[in-house]
N, C-alpha and C positions, 0 to 999 in steps of 0.2 A: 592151526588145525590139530594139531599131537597135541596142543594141551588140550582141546573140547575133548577129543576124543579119550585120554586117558580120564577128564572128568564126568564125561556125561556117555560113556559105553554101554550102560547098564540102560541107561534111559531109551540111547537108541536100540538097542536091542529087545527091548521091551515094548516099543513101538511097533517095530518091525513083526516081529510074533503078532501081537493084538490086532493090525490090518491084516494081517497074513490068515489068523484064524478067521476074521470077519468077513476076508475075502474071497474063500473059500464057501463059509456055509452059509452066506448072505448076500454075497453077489457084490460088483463093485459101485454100484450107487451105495451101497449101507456103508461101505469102507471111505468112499470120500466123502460121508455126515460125519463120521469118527473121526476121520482128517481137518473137520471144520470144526467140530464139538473141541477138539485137542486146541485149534490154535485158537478159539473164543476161551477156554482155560485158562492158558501162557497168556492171553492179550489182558484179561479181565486182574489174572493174579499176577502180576510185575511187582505192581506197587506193594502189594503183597512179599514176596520173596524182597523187596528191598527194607524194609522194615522191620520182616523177622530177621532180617540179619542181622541190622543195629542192636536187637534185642542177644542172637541165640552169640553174638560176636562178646558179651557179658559170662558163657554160661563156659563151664570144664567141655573140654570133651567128651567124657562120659555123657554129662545133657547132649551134647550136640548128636552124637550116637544115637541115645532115646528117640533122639525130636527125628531121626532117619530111619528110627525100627520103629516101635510104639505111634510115635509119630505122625507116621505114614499109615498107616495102620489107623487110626483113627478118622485121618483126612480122608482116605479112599471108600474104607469103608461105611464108617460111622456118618461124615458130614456129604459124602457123594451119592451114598445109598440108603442108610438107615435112615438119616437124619428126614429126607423128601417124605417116606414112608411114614413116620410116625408125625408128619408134619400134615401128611394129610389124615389121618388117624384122627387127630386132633381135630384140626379143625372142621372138617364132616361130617363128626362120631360116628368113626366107622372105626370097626374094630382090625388090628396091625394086619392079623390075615387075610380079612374081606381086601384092604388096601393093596396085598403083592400079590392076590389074585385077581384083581383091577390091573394092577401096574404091569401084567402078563401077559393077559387075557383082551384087557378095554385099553390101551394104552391114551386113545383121545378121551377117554372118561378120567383119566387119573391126571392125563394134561389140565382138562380142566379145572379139577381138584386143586392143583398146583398153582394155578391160577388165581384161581380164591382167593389162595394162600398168598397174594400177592401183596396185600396193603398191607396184614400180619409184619409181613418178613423185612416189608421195606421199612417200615417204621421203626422197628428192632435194628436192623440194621445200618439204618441212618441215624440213629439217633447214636448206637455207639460208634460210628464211624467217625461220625462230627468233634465226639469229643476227641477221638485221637489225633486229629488232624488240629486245633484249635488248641489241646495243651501242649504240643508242639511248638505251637506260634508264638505261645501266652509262657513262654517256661522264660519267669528271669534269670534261669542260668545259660541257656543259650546264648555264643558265644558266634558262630558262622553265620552270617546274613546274606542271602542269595538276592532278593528285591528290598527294596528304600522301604516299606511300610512295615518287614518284618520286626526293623527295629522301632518304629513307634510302638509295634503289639510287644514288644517284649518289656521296653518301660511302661505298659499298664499291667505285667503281666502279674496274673495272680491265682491262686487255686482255686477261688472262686467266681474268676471271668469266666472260663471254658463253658461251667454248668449255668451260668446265667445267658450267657449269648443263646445254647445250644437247647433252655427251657421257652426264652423268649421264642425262637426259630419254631419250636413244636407247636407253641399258642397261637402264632401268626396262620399255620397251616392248618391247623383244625379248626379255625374258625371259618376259613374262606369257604365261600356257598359252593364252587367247586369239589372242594372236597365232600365226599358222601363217606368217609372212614374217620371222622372229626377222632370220634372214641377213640377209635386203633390206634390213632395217630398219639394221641395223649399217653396210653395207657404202655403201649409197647413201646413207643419212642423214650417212655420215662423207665422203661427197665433195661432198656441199651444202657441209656446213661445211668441208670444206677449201676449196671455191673462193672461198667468201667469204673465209676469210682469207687465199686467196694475193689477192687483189684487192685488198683494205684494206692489207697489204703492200706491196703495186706502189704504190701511190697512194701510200704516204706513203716510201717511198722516192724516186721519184718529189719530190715536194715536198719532201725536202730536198736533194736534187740540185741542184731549182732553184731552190732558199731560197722552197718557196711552203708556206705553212704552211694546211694541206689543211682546218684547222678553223676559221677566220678566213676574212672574207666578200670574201678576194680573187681575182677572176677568174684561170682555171685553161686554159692552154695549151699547145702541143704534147702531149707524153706524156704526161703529167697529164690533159689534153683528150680524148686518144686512150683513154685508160685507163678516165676516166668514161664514154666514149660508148660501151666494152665492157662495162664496168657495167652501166649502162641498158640494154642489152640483153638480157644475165644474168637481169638484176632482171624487163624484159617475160618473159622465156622463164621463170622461177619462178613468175609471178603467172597468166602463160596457161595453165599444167594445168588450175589449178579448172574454166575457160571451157571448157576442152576437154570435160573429161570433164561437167559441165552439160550441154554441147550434145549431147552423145551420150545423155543422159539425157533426152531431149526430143526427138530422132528419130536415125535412122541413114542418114539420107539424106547424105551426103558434099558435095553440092553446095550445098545448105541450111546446114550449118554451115559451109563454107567462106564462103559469102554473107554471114551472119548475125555471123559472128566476126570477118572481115574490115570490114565497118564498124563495128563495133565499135570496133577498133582504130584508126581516124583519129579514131572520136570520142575517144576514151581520148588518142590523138596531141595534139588540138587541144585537148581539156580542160588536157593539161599547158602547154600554150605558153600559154592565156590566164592560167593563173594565175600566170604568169611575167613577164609583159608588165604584168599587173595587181595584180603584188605582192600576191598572195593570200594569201600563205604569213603577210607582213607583219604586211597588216591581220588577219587572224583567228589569233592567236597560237598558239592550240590546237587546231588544225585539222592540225599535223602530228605531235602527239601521239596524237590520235584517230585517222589513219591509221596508226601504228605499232600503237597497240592492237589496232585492225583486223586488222594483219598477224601479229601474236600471236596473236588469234583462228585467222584463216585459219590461220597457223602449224601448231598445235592441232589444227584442223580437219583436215589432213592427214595427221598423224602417229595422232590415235584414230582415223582411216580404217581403221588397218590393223586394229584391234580390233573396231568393230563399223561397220555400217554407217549413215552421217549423210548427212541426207535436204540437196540440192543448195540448197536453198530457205533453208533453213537456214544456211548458209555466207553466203549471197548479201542477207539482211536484217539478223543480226547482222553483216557491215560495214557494212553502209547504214547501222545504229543508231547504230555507235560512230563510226561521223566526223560522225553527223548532230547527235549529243551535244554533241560538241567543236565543234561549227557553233555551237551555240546556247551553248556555255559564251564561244565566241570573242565572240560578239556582243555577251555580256552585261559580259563584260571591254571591251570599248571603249567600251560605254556607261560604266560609270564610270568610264573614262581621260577622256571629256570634259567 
């Protein structure tokens, strides 16, 4: 308990404030949607904070600093707030200010906006998610195997399995007569997967520029540095659709879920830095297997969106399960390491 507390005080205390103001001038139904918006957050982004920690566990301090000022600042307000706003901007052509006078004023007109925005976002999203989760599986330097089949993926493993599985996957779904977003599904699922690979690109360019060999547990600086902490943002901005569209599944009040997702988001922040600081990753061997599985799920999750629709709850317990799994396979593996 003294250590959550000396690590996560900032967080509780910033919860506390946030319900306290909502609870005050909104009454307490609006404070336990905040209360639900929060833990659909934490439940959505795990797999999340467990991934950026493999990643920020590479970077100096000083990055890890940034990715907690700057960071945070980007996730809260750019990917929680801006980001919905010019997403429906986009897609409706409505212009940024008709949109946060909607998002105000019409809160169920901008939900449904959002909505729209649905096939958009899942496509983008599952398409980069898939790759993360699949060069994972497919990396023949991967060395810890949690289930029997990860080692058959890893003797096929190659840079260009990942993009062929993940292009076959997108053709299979835009073709089905169910789907009525064939396009979306093609057009934005193939710039998920472009961006991840122009990024995995830059990074290992990047590392051999500066003879830093980007898969080996050597700390990662300058552009390398620069490149991960644009990563990690990417990676927040992929993993924050689900959260979005959850919250809007659960009210259409715009200030709620901005409340609600934004702490969120520090907790997510500071979950990744303790387990960085505490070699989590370490000690529980399989606990970043089981977030990658997680993120296949999720993955998954977004792309049959476009087919039928799959209840938020749903998304939000199968990841809970599968790193909760990996929790309990970790555990059981260091009992018999002693």
């Amino acid at each position: 308990m003294k250590l959550f507390l000396r690590h996560f005080w900032f967080d509780l205390i910033l919860t506390f404030l946030a319900i306290t103001a909502i609870l005050a001038f909104k009454g307490i139904f609006a404070a336990g949607i905040v209360i639900v918006v929060l833990i659909i957050e934490i439940a959505f982004s795990f797999d999340n904070a467990v991934i950026n920690a493999k990643i920020l566990a590479r970077l100096s301090r000083f990055w890890q600093i940034l990715f907690l000022t700057l960071g945070i600042l980007i996730a809260v307000v750019g990917m929680r707030l801006v980001f919905p706003i010019l997403l429906v901007a986009l897609t409706a052509n409505l212009h940024w200010t008709e949109v946060i006078n909607i998002a105000l004023n019409h809160p169920q007109t901008y939900a449904h906006h959002i909505e729209a925005a649905h096939p958009a976002i899942s496509a983008f999203g599952g398409g980069f998610l898939i790759m993360l989760a699949l060069c994972f599986f497919f990396n023949r330097n991967k060395t810890i195997h949690w289930l029997p089949v990860e080692r058959h993926m890893q003797k096929i493993g190659h840079w260009t399995v990942p993009p062929i599985i993940a292009f076959a996957l997108l053709g299979i779904l835009a073709v089905l007569p169910m789907n009525h977003h064939g396009l979306e599904t093609i057009e934005l699922g193939s710039i998920g997967i472009g961006i991840y690979l122009t990024i995995q690109l830059l990074l290992w360019l990047v590392g051999k520029i500066a003879h830093i060999d980007t898969d080996r547990a050597t700390k990662l600086t300058g552009l390398a540095a620069l490149t991960s902490f644009f990563y990690l943002e990417i990676l927040d901005a992929s993993f924050s659709f689900d959260g979005v569209l959850g919250a809007f599944a659960i009210t259409s009040d715009v200030i709620l879920i901005a409340v609600g997702l934004g702490i969120g988001a520090f907790w997510v922040r500071s979950l990744t830095i303790f387990m960085v600081r505490h070699k989590t990753l370490d000690e529980f061997v399989f606990l970043e297997h089981g977030a990658h599985y997680a993120v296949a799920f999720l993955a998954l999750s977004m792309l049959l969106s476009l087919l039928f629709s799959i209840p938020d709850y749903v998304t939000g317990l199968g990841t809970i399960l599968i790193i909760g799994i990996s929790f309990v396979a970790s555990h059981r593996q260091k009992l018999t390491l002693i």
